[in-house]
C-alpha positions as CSV (number, residue, x, y, z in Angstrom):
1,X,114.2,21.4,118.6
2,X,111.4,20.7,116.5
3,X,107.7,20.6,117.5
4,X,107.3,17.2,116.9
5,X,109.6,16.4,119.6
6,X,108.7,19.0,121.6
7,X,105.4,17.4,122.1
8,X,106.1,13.8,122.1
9,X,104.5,11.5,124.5
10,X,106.7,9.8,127.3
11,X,105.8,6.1,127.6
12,X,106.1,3.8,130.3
13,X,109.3,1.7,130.4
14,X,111.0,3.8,127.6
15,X,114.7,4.6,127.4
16,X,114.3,8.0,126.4
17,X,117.5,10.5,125.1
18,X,117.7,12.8,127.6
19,X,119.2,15.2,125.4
20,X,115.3,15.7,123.6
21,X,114.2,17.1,127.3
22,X,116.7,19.7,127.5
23,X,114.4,22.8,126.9
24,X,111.5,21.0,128.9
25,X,114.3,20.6,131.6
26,X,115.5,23.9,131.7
27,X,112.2,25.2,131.7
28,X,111.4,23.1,134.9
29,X,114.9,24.9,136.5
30,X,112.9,28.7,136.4
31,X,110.2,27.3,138.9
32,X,112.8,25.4,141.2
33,X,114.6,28.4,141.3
34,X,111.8,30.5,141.9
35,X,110.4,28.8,144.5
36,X,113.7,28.3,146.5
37,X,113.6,32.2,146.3
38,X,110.6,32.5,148.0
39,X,110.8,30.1,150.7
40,X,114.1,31.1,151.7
41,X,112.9,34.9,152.2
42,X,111.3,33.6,155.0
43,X,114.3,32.8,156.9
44,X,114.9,37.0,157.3
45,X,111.5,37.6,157.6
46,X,111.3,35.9,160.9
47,X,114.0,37.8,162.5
48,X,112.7,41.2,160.4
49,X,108.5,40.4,162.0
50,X,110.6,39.1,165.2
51,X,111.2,43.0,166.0
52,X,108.3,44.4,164.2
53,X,106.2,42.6,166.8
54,X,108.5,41.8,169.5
55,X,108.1,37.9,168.9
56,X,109.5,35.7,171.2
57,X,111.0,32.4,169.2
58,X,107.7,30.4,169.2
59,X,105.8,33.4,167.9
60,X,108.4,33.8,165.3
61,X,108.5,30.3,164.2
62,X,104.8,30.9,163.3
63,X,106.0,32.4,159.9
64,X,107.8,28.6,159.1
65,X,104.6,27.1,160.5
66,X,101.8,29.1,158.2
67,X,103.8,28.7,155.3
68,X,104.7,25.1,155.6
69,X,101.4,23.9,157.0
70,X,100.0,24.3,153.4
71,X,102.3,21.3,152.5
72,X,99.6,19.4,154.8
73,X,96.5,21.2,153.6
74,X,97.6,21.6,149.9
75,X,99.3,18.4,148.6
76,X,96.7,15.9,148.5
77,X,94.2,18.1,146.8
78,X,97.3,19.1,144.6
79,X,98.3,15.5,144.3
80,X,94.4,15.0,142.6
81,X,94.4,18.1,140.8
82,X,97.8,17.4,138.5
83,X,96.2,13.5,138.2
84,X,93.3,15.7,136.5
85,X,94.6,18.1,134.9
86,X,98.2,17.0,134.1
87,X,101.9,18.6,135.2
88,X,101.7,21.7,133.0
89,X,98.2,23.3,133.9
90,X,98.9,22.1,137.6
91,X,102.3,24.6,137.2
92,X,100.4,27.1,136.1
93,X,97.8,27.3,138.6
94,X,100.9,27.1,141.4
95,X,102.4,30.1,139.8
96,X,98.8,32.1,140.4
97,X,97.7,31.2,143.9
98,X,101.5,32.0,144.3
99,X,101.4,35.2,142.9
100,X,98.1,36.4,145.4
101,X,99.7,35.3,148.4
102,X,102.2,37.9,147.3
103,X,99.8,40.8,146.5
104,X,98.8,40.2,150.0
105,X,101.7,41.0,151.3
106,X,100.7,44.8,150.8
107,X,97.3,45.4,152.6
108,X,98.9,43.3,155.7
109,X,101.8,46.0,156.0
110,X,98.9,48.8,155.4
111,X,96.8,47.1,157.9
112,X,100.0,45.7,160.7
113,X,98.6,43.1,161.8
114,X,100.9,39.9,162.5
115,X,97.8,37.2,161.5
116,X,97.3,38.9,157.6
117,X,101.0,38.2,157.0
118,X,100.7,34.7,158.3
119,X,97.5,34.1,155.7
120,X,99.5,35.8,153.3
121,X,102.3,33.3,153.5
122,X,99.8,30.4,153.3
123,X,98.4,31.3,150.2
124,X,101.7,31.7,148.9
125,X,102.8,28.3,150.2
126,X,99.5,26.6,148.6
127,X,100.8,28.1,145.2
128,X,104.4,26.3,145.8
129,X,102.9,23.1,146.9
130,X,101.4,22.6,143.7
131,X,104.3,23.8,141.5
132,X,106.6,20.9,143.5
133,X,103.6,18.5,143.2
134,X,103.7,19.0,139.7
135,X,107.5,20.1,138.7
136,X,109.3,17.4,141.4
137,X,108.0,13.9,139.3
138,X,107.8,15.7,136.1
139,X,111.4,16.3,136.1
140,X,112.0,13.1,137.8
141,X,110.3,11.3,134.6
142,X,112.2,13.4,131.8
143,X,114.6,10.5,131.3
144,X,115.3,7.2,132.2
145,X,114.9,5.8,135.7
146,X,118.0,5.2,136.1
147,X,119.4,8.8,136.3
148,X,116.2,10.0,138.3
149,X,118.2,11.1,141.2
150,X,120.9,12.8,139.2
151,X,118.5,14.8,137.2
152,X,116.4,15.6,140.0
153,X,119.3,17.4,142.0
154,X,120.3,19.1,138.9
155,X,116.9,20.7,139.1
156,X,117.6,20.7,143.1
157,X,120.9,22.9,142.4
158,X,119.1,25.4,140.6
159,X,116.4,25.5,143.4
160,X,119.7,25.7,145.6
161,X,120.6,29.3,143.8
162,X,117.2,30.7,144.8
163,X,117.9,29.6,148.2
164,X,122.1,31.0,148.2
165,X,120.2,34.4,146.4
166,X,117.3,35.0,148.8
167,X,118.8,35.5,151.7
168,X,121.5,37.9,150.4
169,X,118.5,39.3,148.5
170,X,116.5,39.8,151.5
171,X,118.8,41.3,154.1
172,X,119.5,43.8,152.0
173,X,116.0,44.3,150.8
174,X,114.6,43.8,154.4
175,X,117.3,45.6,156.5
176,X,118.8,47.7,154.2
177,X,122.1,49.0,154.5
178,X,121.8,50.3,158.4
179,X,123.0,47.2,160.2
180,X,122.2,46.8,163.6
181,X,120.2,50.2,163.4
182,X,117.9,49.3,160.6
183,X,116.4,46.3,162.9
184,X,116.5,48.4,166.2
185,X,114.0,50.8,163.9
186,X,111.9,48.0,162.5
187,X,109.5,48.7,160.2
188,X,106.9,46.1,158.1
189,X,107.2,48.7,155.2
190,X,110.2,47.0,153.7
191,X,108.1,43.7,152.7
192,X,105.9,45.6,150.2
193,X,108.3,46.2,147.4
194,X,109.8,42.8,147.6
195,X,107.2,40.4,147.3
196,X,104.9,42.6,144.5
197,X,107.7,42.4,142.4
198,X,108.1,38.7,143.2
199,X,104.3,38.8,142.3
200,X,105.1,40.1,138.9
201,X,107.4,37.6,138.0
202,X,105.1,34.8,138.9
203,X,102.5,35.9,136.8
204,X,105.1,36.5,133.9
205,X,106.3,33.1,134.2
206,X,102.4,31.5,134.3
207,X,102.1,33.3,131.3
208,X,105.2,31.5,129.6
209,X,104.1,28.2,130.6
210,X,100.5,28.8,129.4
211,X,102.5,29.1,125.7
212,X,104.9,26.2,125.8
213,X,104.5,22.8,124.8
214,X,105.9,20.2,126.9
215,X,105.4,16.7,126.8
216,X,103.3,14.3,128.4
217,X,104.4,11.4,130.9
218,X,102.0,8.6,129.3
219,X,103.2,6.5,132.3
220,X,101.8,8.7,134.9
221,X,98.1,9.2,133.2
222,X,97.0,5.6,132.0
223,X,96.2,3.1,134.3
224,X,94.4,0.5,132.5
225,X,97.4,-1.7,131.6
226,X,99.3,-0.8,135.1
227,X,100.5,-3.2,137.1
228,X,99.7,-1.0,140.3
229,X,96.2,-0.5,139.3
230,X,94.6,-2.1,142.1
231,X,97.5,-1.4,144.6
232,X,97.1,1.0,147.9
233,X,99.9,3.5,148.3
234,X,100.1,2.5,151.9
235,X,101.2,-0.8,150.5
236,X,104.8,1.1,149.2
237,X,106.7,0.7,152.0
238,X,109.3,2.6,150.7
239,X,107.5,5.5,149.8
240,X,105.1,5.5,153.4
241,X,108.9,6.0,155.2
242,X,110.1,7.9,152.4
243,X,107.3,10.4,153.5
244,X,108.8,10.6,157.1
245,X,112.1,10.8,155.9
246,X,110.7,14.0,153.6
247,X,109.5,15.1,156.8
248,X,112.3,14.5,159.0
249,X,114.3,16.3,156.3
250,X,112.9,19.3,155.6
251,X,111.4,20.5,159.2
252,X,115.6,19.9,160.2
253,X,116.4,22.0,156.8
254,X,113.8,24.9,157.6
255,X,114.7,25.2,161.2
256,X,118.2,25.4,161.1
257,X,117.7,27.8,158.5
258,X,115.3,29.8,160.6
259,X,117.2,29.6,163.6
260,X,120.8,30.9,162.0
261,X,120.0,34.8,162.0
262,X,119.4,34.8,165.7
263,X,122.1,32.1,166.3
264,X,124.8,34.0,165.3
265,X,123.3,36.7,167.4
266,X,124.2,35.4,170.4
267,X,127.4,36.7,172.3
268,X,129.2,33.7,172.7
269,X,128.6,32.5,168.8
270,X,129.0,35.6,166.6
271,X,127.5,38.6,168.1
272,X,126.2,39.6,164.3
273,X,124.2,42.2,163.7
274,X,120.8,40.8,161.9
275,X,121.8,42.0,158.3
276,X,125.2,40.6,158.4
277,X,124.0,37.4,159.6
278,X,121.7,37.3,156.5
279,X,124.7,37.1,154.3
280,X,126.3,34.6,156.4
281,X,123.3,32.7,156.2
282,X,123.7,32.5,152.4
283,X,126.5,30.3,152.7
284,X,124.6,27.8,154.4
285,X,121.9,27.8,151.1
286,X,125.3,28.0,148.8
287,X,126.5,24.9,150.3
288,X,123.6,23.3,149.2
289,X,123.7,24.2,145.6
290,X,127.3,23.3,145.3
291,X,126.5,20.0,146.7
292,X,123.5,18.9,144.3
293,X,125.9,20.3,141.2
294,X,128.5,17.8,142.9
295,X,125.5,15.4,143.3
296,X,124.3,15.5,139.9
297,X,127.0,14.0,138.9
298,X,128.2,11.8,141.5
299,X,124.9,9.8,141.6
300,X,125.6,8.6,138.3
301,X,128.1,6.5,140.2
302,X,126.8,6.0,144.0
303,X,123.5,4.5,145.4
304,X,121.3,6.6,146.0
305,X,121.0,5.2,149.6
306,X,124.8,5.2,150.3
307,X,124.8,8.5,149.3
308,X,121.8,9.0,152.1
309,X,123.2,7.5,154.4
310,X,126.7,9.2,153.9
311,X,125.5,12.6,154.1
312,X,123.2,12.4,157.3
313,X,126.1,10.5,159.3
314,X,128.2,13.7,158.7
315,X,125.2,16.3,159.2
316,X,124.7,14.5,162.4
317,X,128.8,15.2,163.6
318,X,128.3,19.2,162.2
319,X,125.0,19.5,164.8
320,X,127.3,18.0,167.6
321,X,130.2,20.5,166.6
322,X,128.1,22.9,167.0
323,X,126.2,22.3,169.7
324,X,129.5,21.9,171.9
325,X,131.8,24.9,170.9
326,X,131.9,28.7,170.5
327,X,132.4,31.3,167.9
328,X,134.1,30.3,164.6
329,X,134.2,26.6,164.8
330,X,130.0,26.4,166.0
331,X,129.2,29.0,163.3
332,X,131.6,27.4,160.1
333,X,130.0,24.3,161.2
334,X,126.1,24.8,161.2
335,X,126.6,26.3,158.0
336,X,128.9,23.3,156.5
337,X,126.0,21.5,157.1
338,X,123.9,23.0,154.0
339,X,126.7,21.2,151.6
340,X,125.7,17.6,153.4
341,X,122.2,18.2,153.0
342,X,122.3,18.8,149.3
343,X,121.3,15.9,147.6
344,X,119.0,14.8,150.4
345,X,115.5,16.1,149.4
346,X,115.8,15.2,145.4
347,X,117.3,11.6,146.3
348,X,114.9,10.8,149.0
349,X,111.5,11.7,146.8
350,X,112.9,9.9,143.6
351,X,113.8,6.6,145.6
352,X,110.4,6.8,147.4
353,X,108.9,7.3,144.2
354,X,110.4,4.3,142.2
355,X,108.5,2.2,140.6
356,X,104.7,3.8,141.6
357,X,103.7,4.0,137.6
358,X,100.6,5.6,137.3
359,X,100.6,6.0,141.2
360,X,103.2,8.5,141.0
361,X,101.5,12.1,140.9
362,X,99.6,11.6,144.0
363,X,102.7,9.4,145.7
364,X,104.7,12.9,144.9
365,X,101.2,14.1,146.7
366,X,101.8,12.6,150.0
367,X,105.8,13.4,149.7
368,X,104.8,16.8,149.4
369,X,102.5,16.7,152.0
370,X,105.2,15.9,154.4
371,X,107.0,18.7,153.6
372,X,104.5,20.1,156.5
373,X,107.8,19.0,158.8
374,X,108.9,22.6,157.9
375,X,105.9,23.9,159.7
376,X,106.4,21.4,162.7
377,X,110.3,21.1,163.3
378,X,110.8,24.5,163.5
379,X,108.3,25.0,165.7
380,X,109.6,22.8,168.6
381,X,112.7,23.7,167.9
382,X,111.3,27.3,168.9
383,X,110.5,25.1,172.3
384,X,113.2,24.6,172.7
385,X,115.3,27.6,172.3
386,X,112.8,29.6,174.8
387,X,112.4,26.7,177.6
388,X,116.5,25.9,177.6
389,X,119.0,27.5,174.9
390,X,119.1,28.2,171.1
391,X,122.4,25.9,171.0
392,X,121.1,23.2,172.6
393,X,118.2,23.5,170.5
394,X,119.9,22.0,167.9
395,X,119.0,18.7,169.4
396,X,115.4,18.7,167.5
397,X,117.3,18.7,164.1
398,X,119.5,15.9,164.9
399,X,117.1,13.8,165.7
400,X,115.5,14.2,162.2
401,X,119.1,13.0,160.7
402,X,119.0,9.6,162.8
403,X,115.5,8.7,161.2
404,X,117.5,10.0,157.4
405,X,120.5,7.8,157.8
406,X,117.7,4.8,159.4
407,X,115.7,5.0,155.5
408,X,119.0,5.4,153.6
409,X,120.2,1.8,155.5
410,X,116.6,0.2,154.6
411,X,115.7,1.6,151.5
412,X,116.5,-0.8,149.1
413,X,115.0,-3.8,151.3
414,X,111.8,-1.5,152.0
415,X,111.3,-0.9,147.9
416,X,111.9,-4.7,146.9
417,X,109.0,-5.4,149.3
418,X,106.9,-3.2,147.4
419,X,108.0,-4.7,143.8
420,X,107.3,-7.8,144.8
421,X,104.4,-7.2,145.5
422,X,103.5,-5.7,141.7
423,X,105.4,-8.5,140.2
């Protein structure tokens, strides 16, 4: 590909061949891959700190909490910074404050003490918030409107590896090869190595970016001749539920995730050893990345909303599965429900997103910002678990699918409000 296309400008309204954004594209998967790595290490750290510290399930779900509480903190500022200082400096500055949370990792294992790996994952989190503030509308722009969705959950599915990877990753990393003895003699020594070589690769990968030449989406910088100039984002109705939905979405996601480890723990469920339940627990991130290959393609096709709504609906019938049986059946079916929530995130923020213009970057701001649901969901769902059962705490995640399937049903009437409005 010649420079000359490599650093053409993206216009507003433009039908663009997608075939000219294959490198920027591909460039985009590393960092949706990388940070589906990293969050998803988190779901064995929680049972691996869980010992170290002899956590009960609210203490534990503090890890989810710190490190999806910077969605909250971060994404506005992040929203603002990208407007500033456009998509590909924004990425870069992710991949640093990424890579310290990481280093930090090491003086709270030399120190042990629970609170410095909490403010280690925070930093870390701030650095991810503003790679998805930056790479999610990027991505979603490389193209034309129309195959948004589709090209965002290509991007999803390679975010969806990291996520199948890390946890496989992890337990062996974490736990090692000794099974049930490897957690009974816990140790927080086992995080160093992990997360300074993840550090590494962060700062590798800042390094590329700071070299490449990608292009710029015109349509997302100017606003003099935008026809959402003067418009308040709380005017969107689309996007202002879209932002719950996000929510909804991806505290239910992160807690189910969090929750599976010690779920399949139990007696009556699997009575798995913590390591072996890690690699179980990859099948549940795996059925995610098969589902947003699937997705990719099949939204060429389907509504986006139908698809919504399609997907929820059967999440919803998994949680009751598996909130009302025993061994096999409960455990194949909580992790089924990773395939059904595929092409949720990527369809959600690029329907919420439609049609913002120049608004877009800090639109993808307040989407991102309610990505906190990973901090909160999890959390009560930690209630939960400790006040009653870790099976019937299930309930909190299902709950989040009623409000999914509500926007996929409303979506389109929500978003012509909005363009009405602009027209």
């Amino acid at each position: 590909m010649s420079e000359i296309n490599m650093n053409q400008t993206i216009a507003a309204g433009t039908h663009n061949n997608e075939k000219n954004f294959f490198f920027p594209l591909a460039a985009m998967t590393t960092l949706f891959f990388l940070w589906g790595f990293i969050t998803v290490f988190n779901d064995v750290l929680i049972p691996r700190l869980k010992s170290v510290f002899d956590l009960n399930y609210t203490e534990a779900m503090l890890i989810q909490f710190c490190f999806f509480i910077a969605y909250f903190v971060v994404s506005l500022p992040a929203g603002s910074l990208v407007k500033r200082l456009g998509y590909q400096k924004g990425i870069i500055i992710g991949l640093i404050v990424a890579a310290c949370g990481c280093l930090l990792f090491y003086p709270a294992v030399i120190v042990h003490q629970y609170w410095i790996f909490l403010t280690a994952l925070f930093v870390m989190a701030s650095g991810i918030v503003i790679l998805q503030v930056s790479a999610n509308p990027y991505v979603a722009a490389l193209g034309t409107s129309k195959t948004a969705s589709s090209r965002l959950n290509l991007a999803q599915a390679l975010n969806s590896l990291g996520t199948t990877l890390g946890p496989i990753a992890g337990g062996m990393l974490l736990f090692g090869a000794g099974g049930a003895m490897a957690v009974e003699a816990a140790s927080a020594d086992s995080v160093k190595v992990p997360y300074l070589v993840i550090a590494g690769v962060l700062v590798a990968i800042a390094v590329v970016f700071a070299f490449l030449k990608l292009p710029t989406i015109e349509a997302h910088v100017e606003t003099v001749d935008c026809k959402v100039k003067d418009k308040n984002l709380k005017e969107a109705p689309h996007l202002m539920m879209g932002v719950v939905a996000i929510f909804c979405y991806v505290g239910a996601e992160v807690s189910i995730g969090s929750f599976i480890v010690n779920y399949f723990a139990e007696e009556h469920i699997g009575g798995l050893d913590a390591p072996t339940a890690a690699k179980l627990l990859g099948y549940y991130w795996g059925g995610a990345m098969v589902g947003r290959f699937i997705g990719s393609q099949a939204l060429k096709y389907v509504a986006p909303s139908k698809a919504l709504v399609f997907n929820s609906v059967f999440v919803m019938l998994l949680l009751v599965v598996t909130m009302s049986t025993e061994g096999n059946v409960a455990m194949v079916a909580v992790l089924a429900i990773g395939l059904f929530n595929s092409i949720m995130f990527p369809t959600i923020f690029t329907i919420a997103i439609e049609g913002l213009g120049s608004l877009t970057s800090k639109g993808s701001g307040w989407l991102c910002l309610a990505i906190v649901g990973g901090a909160i969901i999890p959390l009560l769902q930690g209630v939960v678990a400790d006040s009653m059962h870790i099976q019937i705490s299930f309930i909190v995640p299902l709950v989040c699918y009623v409000f999914i399937a509500w926007y996929g049903l409303n979506v389109v009437k929500l978003s012509k409000q909005w363009h009405d409005k602009i027209a």
